[in-house]
C-alpha positions as CSV (number, residue, x, y, z in Angstrom):
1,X,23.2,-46.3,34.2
2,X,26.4,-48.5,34.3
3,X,24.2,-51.5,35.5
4,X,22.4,-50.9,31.7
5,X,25.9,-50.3,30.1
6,X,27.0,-53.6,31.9
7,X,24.1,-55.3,30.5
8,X,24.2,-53.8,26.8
9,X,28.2,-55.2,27.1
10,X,27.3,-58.8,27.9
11,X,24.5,-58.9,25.4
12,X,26.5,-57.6,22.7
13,X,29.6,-60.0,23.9
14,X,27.0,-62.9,23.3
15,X,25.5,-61.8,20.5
16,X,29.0,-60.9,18.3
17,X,30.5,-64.1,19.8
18,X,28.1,-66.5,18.5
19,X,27.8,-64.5,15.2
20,X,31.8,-64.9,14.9
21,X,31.5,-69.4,15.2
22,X,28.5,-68.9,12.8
23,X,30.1,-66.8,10.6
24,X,33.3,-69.2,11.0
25,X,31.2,-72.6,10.3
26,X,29.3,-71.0,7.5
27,X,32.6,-70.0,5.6
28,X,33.4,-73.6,5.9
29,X,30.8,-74.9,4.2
30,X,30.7,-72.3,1.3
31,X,31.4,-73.8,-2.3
32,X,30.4,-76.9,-1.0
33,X,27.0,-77.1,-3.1
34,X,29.1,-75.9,-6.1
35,X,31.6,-77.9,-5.9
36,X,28.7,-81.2,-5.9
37,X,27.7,-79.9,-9.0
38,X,31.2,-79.5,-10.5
39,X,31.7,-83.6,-9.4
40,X,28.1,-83.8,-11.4
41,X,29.4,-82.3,-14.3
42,X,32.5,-84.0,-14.5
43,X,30.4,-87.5,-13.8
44,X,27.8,-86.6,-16.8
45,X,31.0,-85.9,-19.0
46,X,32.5,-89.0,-18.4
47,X,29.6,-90.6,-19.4
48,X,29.1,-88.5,-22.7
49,X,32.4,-89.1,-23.7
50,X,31.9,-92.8,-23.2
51,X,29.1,-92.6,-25.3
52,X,31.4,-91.0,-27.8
53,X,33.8,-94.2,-28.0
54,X,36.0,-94.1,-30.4
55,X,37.2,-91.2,-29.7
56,X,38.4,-89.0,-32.9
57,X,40.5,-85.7,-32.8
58,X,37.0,-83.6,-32.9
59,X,35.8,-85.6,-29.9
60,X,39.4,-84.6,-27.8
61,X,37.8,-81.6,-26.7
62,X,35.1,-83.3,-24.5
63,X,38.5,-84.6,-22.9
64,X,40.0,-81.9,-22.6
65,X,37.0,-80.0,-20.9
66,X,36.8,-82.5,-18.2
67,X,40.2,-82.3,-16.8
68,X,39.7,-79.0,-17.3
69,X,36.8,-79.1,-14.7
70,X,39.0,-81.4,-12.6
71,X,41.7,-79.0,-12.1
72,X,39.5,-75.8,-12.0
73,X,40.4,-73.7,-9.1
74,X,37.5,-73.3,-6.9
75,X,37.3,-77.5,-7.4
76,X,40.8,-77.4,-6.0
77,X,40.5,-74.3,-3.4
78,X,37.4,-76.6,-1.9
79,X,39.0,-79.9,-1.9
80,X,41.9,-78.9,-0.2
81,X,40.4,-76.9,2.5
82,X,37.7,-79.2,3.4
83,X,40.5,-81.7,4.1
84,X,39.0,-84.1,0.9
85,X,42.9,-84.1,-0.7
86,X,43.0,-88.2,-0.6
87,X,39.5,-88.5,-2.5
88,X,40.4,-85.8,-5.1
89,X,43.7,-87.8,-5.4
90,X,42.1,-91.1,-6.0
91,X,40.1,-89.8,-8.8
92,X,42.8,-87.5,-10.6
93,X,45.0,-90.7,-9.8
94,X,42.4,-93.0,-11.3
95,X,41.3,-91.0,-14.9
96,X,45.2,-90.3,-15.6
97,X,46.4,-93.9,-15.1
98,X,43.1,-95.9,-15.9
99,X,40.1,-94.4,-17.2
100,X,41.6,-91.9,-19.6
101,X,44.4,-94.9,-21.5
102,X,41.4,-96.8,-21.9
103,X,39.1,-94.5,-23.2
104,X,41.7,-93.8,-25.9
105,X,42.4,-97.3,-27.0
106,X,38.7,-98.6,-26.6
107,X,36.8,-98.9,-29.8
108,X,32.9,-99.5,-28.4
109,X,31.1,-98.0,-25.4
110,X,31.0,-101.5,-23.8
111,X,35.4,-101.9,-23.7
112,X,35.9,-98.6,-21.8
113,X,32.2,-98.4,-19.5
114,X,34.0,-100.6,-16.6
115,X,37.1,-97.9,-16.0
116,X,34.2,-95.2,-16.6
117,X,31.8,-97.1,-13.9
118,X,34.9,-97.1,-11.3
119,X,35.7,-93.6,-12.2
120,X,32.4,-92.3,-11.0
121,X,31.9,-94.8,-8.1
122,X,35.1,-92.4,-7.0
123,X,33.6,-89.3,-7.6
124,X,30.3,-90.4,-5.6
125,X,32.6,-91.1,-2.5
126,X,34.0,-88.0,-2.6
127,X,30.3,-86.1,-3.3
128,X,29.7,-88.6,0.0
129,X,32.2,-87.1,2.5
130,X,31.0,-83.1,1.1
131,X,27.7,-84.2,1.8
132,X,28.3,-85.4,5.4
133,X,31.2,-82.5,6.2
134,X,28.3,-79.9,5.1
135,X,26.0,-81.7,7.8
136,X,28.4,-81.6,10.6
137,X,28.8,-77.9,10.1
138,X,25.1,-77.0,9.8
139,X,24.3,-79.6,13.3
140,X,27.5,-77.2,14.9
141,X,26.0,-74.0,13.6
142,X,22.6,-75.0,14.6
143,X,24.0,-76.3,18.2
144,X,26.0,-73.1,18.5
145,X,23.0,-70.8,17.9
146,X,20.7,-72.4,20.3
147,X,23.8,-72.3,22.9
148,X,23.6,-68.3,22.6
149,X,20.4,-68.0,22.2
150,X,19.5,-69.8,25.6
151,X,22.1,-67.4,27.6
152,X,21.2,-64.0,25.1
153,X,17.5,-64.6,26.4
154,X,18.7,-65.2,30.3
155,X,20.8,-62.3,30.5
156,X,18.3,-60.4,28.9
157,X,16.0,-61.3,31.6
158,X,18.2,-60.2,34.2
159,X,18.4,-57.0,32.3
160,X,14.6,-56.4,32.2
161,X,14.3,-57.0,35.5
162,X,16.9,-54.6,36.4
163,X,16.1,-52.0,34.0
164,X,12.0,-52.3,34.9
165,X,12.9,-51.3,38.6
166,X,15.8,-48.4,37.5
167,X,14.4,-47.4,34.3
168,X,10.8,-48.4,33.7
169,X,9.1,-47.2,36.4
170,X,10.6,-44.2,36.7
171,X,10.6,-43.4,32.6
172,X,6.9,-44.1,32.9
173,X,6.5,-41.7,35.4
174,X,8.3,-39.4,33.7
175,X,6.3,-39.8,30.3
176,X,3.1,-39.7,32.3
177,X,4.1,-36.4,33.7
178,X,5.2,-35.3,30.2
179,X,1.9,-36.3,28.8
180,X,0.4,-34.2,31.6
181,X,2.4,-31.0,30.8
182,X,1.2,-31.7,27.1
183,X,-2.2,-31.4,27.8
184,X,-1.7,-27.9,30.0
185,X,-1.3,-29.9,33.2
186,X,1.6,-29.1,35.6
187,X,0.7,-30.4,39.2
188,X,2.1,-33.6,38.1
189,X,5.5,-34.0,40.1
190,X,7.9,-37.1,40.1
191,X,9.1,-38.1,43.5
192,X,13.1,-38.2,43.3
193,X,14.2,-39.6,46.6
194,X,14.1,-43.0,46.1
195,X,16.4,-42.3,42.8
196,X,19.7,-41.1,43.6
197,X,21.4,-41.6,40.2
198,X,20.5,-40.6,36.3
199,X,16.9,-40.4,36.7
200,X,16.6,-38.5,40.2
201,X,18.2,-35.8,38.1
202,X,16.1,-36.3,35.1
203,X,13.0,-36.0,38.0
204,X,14.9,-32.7,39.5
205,X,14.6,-31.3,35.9
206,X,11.6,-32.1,34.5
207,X,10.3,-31.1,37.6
208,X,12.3,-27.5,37.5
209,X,11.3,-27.2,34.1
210,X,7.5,-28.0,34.4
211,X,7.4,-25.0,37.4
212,X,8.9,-23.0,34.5
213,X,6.4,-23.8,32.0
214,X,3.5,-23.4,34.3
215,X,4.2,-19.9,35.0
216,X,5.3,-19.1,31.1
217,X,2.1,-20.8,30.2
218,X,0.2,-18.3,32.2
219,X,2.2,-15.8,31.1
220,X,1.0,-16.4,27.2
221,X,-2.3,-17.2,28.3
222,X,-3.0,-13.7,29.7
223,X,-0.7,-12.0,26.2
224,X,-2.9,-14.3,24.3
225,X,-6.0,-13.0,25.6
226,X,-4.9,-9.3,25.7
227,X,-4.2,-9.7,21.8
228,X,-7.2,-11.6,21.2
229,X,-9.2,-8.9,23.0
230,X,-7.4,-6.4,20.8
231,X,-7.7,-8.2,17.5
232,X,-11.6,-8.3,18.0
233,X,-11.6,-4.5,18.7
234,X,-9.7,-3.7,15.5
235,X,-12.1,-6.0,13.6
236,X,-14.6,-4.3,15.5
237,X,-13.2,-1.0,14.3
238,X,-12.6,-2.1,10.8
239,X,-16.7,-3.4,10.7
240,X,-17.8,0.0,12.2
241,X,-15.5,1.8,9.7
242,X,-16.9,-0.8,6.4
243,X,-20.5,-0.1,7.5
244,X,-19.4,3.8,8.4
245,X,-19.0,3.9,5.0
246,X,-21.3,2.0,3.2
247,X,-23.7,4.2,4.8
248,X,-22.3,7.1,3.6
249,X,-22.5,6.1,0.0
250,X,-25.6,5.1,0.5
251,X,-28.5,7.5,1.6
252,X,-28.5,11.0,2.8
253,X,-27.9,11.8,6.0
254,X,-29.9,13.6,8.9
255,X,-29.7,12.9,12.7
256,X,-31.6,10.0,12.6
257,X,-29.2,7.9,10.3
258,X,-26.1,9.4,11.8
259,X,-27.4,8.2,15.2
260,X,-26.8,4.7,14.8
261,X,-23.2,5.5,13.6
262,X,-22.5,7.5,16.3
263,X,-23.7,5.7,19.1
264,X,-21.5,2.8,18.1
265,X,-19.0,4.9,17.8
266,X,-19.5,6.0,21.4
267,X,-19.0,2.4,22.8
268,X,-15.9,1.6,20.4
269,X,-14.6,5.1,22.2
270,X,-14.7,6.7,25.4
271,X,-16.2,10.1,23.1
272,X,-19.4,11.0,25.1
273,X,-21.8,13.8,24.2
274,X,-20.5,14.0,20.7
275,X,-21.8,16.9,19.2
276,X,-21.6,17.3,14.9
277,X,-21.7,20.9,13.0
278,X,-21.7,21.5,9.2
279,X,-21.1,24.3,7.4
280,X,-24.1,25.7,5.5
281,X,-23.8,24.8,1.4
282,X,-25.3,27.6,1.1
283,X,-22.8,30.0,2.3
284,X,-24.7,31.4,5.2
285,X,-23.1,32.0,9.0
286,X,-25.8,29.3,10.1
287,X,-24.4,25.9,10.7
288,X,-26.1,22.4,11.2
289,X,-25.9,21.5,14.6
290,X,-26.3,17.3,15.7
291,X,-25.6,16.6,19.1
292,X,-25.8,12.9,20.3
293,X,-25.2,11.4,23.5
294,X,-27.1,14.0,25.8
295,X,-30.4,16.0,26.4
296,X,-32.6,16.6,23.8
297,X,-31.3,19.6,21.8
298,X,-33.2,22.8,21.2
299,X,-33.4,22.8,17.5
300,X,-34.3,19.3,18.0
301,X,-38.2,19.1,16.0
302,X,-39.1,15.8,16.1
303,X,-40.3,15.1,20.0
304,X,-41.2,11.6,19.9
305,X,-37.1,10.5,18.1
306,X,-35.3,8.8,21.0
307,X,-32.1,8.1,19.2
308,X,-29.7,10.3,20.7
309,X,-31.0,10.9,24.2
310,X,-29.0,9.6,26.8
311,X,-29.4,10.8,30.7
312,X,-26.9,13.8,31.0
313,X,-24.1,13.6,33.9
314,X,-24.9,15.7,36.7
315,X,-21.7,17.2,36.5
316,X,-19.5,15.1,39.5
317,X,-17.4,13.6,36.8
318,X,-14.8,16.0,35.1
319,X,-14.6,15.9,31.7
320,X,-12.0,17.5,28.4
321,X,-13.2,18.6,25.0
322,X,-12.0,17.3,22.3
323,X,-12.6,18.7,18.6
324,X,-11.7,17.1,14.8
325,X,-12.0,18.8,12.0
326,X,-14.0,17.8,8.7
327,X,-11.5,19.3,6.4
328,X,-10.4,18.3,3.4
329,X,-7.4,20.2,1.3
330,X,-10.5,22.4,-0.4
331,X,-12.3,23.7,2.0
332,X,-14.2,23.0,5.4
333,X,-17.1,20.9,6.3
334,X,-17.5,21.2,9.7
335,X,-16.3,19.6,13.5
336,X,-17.0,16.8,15.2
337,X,-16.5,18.1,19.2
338,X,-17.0,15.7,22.2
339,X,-16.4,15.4,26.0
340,X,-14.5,12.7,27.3
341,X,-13.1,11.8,30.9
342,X,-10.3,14.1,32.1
343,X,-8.8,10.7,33.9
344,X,-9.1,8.8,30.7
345,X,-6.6,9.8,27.3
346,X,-7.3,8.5,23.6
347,X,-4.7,5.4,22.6
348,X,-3.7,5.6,19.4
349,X,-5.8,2.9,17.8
350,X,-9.2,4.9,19.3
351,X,-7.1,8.6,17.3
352,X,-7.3,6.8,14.4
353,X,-10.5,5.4,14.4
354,X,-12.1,8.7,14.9
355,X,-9.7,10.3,12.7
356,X,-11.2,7.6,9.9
357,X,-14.1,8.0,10.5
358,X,-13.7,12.0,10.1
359,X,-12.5,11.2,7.0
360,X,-14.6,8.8,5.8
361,X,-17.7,11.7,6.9
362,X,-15.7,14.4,5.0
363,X,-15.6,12.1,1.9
364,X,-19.0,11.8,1.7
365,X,-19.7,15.5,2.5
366,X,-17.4,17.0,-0.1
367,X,-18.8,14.2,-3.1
368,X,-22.6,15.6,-1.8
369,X,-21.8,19.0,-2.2
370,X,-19.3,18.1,-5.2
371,X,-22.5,16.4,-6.8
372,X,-24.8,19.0,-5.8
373,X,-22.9,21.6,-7.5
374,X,-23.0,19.7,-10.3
375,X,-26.1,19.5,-10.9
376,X,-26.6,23.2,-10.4
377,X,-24.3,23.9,-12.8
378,X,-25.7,21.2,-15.2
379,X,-29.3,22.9,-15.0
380,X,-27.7,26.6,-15.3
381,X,-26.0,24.9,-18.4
382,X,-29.0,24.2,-19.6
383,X,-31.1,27.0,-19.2
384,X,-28.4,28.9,-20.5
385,X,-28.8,27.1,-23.4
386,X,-32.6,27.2,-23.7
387,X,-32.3,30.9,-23.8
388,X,-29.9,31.3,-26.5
389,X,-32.1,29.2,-28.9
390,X,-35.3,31.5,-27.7
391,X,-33.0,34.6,-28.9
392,X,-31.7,33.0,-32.3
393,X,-35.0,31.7,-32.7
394,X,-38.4,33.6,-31.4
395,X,-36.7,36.8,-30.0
396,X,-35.2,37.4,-33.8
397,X,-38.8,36.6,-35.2
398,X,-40.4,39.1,-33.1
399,X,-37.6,42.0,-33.8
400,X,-38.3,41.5,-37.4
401,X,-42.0,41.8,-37.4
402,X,-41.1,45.2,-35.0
403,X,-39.1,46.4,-38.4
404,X,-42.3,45.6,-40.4
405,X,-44.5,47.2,-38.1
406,X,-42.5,49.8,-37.9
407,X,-42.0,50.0,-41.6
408,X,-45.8,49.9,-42.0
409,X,-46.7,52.3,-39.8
410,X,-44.4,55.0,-41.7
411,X,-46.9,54.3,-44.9
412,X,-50.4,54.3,-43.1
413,X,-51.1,57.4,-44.6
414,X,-53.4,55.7,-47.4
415,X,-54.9,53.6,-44.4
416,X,-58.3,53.7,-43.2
417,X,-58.3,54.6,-39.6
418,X,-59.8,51.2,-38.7
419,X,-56.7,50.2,-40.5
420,X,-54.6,52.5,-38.3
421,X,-55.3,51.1,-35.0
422,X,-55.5,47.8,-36.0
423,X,-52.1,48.4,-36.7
424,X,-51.2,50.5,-33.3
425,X,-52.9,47.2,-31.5
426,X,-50.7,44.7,-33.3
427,X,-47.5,46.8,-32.6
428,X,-48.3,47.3,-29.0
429,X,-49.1,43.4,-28.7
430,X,-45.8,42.9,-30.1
431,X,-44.0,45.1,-27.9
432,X,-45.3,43.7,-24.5
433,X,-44.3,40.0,-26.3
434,X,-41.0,41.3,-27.2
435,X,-40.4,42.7,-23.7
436,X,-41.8,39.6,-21.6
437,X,-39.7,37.4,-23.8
438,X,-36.6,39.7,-22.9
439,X,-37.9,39.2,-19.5
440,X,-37.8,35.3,-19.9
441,X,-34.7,35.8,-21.4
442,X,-32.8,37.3,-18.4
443,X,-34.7,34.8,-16.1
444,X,-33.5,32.1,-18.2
445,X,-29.8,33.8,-18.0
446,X,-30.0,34.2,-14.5
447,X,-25.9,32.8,-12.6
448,X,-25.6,32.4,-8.8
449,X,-22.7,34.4,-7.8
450,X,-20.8,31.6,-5.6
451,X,-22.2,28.3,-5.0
452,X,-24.8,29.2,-2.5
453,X,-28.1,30.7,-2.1
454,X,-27.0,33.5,0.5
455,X,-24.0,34.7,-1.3
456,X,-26.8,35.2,-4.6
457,X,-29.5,37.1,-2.6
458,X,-26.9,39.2,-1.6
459,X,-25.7,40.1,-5.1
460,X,-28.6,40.5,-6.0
461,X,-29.8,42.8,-3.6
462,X,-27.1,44.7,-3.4
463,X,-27.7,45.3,-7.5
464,X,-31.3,46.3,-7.0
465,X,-30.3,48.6,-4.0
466,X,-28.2,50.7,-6.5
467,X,-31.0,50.9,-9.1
468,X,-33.3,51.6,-6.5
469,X,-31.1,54.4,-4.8
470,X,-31.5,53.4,-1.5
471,X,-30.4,50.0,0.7
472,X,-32.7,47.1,0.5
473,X,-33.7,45.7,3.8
474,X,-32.9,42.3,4.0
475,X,-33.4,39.5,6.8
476,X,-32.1,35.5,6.2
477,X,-32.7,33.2,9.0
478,X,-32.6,29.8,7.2
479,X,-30.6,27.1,9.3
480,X,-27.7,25.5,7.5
481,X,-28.3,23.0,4.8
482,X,-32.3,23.5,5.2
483,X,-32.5,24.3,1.4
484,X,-31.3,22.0,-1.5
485,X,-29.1,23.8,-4.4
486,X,-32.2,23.1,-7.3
487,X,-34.6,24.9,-4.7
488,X,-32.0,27.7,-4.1
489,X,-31.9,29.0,-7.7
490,X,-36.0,29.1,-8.2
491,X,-36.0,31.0,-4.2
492,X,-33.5,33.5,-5.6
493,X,-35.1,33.8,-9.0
494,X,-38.4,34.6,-7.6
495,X,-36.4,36.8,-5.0
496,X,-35.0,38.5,-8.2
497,X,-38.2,39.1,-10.4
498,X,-39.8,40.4,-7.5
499,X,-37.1,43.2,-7.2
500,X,-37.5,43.5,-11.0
501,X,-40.8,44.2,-10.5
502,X,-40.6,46.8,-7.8
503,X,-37.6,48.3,-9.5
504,X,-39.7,48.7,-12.7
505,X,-43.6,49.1,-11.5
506,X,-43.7,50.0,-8.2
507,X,-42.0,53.4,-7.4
508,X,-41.4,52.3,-3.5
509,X,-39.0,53.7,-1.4
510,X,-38.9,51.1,1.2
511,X,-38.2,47.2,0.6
512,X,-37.9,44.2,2.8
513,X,-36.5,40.9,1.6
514,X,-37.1,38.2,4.6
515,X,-36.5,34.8,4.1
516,X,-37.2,32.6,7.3
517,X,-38.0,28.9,8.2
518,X,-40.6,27.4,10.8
519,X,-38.6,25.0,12.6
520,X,-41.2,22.8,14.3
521,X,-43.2,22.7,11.0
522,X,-40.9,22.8,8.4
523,X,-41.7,25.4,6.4
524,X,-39.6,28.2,4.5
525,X,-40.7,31.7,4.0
526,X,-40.3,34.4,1.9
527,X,-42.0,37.5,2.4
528,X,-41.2,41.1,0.0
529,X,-42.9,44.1,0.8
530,X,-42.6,47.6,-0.5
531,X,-44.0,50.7,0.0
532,X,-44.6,51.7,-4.1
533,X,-48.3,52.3,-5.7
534,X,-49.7,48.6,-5.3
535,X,-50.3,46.0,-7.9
536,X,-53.7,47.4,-9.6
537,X,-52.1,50.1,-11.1
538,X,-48.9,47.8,-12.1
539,X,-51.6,45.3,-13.4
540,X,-53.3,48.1,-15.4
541,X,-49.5,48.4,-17.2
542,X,-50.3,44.9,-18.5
543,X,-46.6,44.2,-17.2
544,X,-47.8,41.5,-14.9
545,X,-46.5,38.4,-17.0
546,X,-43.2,38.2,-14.4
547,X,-46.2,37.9,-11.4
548,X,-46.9,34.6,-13.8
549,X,-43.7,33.4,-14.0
550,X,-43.4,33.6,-10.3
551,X,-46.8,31.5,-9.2
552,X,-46.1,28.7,-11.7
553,X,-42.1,28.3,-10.0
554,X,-43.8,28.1,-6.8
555,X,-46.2,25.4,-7.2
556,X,-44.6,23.7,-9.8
557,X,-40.7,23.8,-8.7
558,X,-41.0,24.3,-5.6
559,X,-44.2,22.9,-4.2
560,X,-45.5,25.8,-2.3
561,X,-47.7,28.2,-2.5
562,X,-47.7,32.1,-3.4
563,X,-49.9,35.0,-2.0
564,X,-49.9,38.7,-2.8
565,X,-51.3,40.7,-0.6
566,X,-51.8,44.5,-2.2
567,X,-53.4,48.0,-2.2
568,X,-53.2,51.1,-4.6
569,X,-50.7,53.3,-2.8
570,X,-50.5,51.5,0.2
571,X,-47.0,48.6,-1.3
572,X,-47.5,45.2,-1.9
573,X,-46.5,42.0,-0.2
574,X,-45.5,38.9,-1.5
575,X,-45.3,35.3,0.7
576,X,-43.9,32.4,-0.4
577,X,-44.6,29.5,1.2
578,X,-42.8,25.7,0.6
579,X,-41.4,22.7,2.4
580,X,-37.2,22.5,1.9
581,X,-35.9,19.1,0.9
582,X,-32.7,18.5,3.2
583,X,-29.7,17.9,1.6
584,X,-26.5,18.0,3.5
């Protein structure tokens, strides 16, 4: 490093000396080229004012100016400096004592143009020696620069050469290893011992410090990869969650379009054998059972699904249950239970992804069952209003033609008997229309106590027990969310006009409500039996128009199909028959 400092001062010596003479000579010849043209001036003046002869007090400015441009002080400054004081002397000398008295007294160009011709033959000697001093210090300048130049450019050779074996060669190294650790290579080492000064200890550190980024390097390689790796499972998580949801929204759910769901969900977790169970809408103890991830379930009905069937552990690995709750701040939905490792705990990004999706499930289950509810109420609404208008309407037509009847029938006296039971036919017509329209009436009136099916059988048959005088047998085996709300209020209106009719016709003592489903074909049942006087003699009562009512709600609302089975005093049994639409 102090050979290159050495080197730097003798180039900069050179270079500032020879600036300093050029600098020097060119201050020398400064104003020269101005000060030619001022001696031009003055020439072409002298010859204007010649030209001017005689001269007249107007013209005595032109005068005037040109000594003014002989004594001007840069004219002066230059003259005196460049060492031209015997020329400028000569030609003051000459236009004070000769050229000026004769331009005075001259009357014609032609008297005065010899002292004018002398006077500028002086001034073109002294434009001369400028000339020639302005030449000498251009050749010095020009002889100095080459001088410097010549040993600028030798000791700058011996400075490459010196710096190209203590500099070069080892920079290059240096920038080659540099170039090397740029590109994620750090093998690359520079070997210090044959430089003992500046750059050995450069070498030492860019050695040290490529060790240290090799092993920092690796070091954010393996954090970059663990938050890569981590970034992919929260989009992964965030995907499963979108699509989790857009499911949801989407269609209603059974085991078959939860599966997908929840095996994914299985390899974003280490959840195995998760196992899903909703609460009935219908307000029953029963409860809809999914399991995933293990042996084929026994309410499982459709044998060829292979969706959820994975081979079950043999038991050598120990698991822990785990259980979340589908709860929102109303009410409960269900539980979401599943067996994972007992080695193996939940991080917290895998707790909320299940939580999520737990939410995400409840969400949909409460807007279902929100929705479903509405639309029961919605049809209740408007059957509600349907019978109203038949009571403002038909029921208050028919009550009047009973007070005409009745009216009429107080003043059949003067009536032929014909007449009379004309009249006794017409009134009883209208009595069995006026009492089946009541009937239609209270069908049409009909509310489910609570907002399921179970909770409504029971009120009712707990009513019908107390008209009866004795408890109503009653059996309900219907899995959870087997039967849609718009089903459930035709099943219980049947189920009630079928306890109307025994309570009114059939004089039992003993009745069974059962309402049961066949699993592996998918079919509800509802059978009611009694023990009364059989349907011929209620038929003979002409009171059979709820019977009516009953077979048209089957096949029409509910798809199915209605049998009565009956003998005279041996009861009657009634079987419906239909195929539940699943709505969870």
């Amino acid at each position: 490093m102090n050979t290159i400092t050495l080197a730097m001062l003798c180039l900069s010596t050179l270079a500032f000396t020879g600036m300093f003479i050029s600098e020097r000579s060119a201050e020398s010849i400064q104003g020269n080229a101005h000060t030619i043209n001022r001696i031009g001036a003055v020439r072409m003046q002298s010859y204007r004012i010649l030209s001017m002869l005689p001269l007249t007090p107007d013209n005595m400015n032109e005068v005037n100016h040109l000594e003014d441009e002989l004594h001007s002080p840069l004219f002066r400054d230059v003259v005196r400096t460049e060492g031209f004081h015997r020329a400028y002397q000569t030609i003051t000398d000459s236009w004070y004592q000769q050229v000026k008295p004769q331009l005075l007294k001259s009357r014609t160009p032609e008297q005065g143009r010899a002292s004018v011709e002398k006077f500028v033959a002086n001034l073109n000697v002294l434009i001369s020696q400028i000339d020639r001093h302005t030449e000498q210090q251009i050749t010095e300048i020009t002889i100095t620069q080459r001088i410097f130049t010549v040993l600028t450019l030798l000791f700058l050779f011996i400075a490459i050469l010196t710096l190209r074996k203590r500099l070069f060669q080892p920079w290059r190294q240096l920038l080659n290893m540099a170039s090397a650790i740029q590109a994620g290579e750090f093998s690359h080492k520079l070997d210090t011992r044959n430089y003992k000064d500046e750059m050995g200890e450069l070498g030492n550190a860019l050695n040290a410090m490529a060790a240290e980024l090799k092993t920092t390097y690796e070091d954010l390689e393996q954090r970059v990869e663990e938050k890569t790796a981590q970034l992919q499972l929260q989009n992964r998580y965030l995907d499963f969650l979108y699509r989790s949801g857009r499911e949801f929204n989407r269609q209603t759910h059974t085991c078959k379009t939860l599966a997908p769901l929840i095996e994914e969900l299985m390899s974003l977790t280490p959840l195995r054998q998760i196992h899903l169970t909703f609460t009935d809408i219908q307000q029953s103890s029963q409860f809809e059972n999914l399991t995933f991830g293990g042996a084929r379930p026994e309410f499982c009905v459709d044998s060829a699904c292979q969706r959820c069937l994975h081979t079950p552990d043999n038991g050598s690995e120990a698991t822990q249950a785990q259980e979340w709750l589908l709860t929102d701040c109303n009410k409960i939905y269900g539980t979401l239970s599943a067996h994972i490792p007992a080695d193996c705990s939940l991080h917290y990004e895998e707790q909320k992804l299940i939580a999520t999706f737990c939410d995400l499930l409840t969400q949909y289950l409460a807007l279902s069952r929100q929705e479903q509810h509405q639309r029961q109420l919605l049809l209740l609404q408007e059957r509600s209003t349907i019978a109203r208008e038949l009571h403002d309407s038909i029921a208050q037509s028919l009550s009047y033609l009973k007070i005409k009847m009745g009216i009429l029938q107080r003043h059949q006296d003067n009536l032929t008997e014909k007449q009379q039971t004309l009249i006794a036919d017409i009134r009883r017509e209208l009595d069995v229309t006026y009492k089946q329209l009541r009937e239609l009436l209270t069908t049409f009136r009909l509310q489910l106590s609570g907002v399921g099916l179970l909770p409504a059988i029971e009120g009712c048959i707990a009513e019908y027990s107390q008209k009866l005088g004795f408890p109503i047998e009653f059996n309900y085996q219907i899995p959870a969310n087997k039967v849609s709300p718009p089903q459930a209020i035709h099943l219980f209106q049947i189920i009630r006009e079928a306890l109307n009719n025994v309570y009114k016709h059939a004089n039992a003592s003993q009745v069974t409500v059962s309402l049961t489903m066949d699993t592996p074909n998918n079919l509800v049942h509802l059978n009611i039996t009694d023990n009364g006087i059989g349907l011929d003699k209620q038929v003979s009562h002409l009171n059979h128009y709820g019977l009516t009512i009953m077979a048209d709600r089957t096949a029409s609302l509910l798809g199915g199909k209605l049998d009565i089975q009956s003998e005279a005093q041996q009861g009657t049994q009634i079987h419906v028959c239909f195929t539940p639409t699943h709505e969870m």
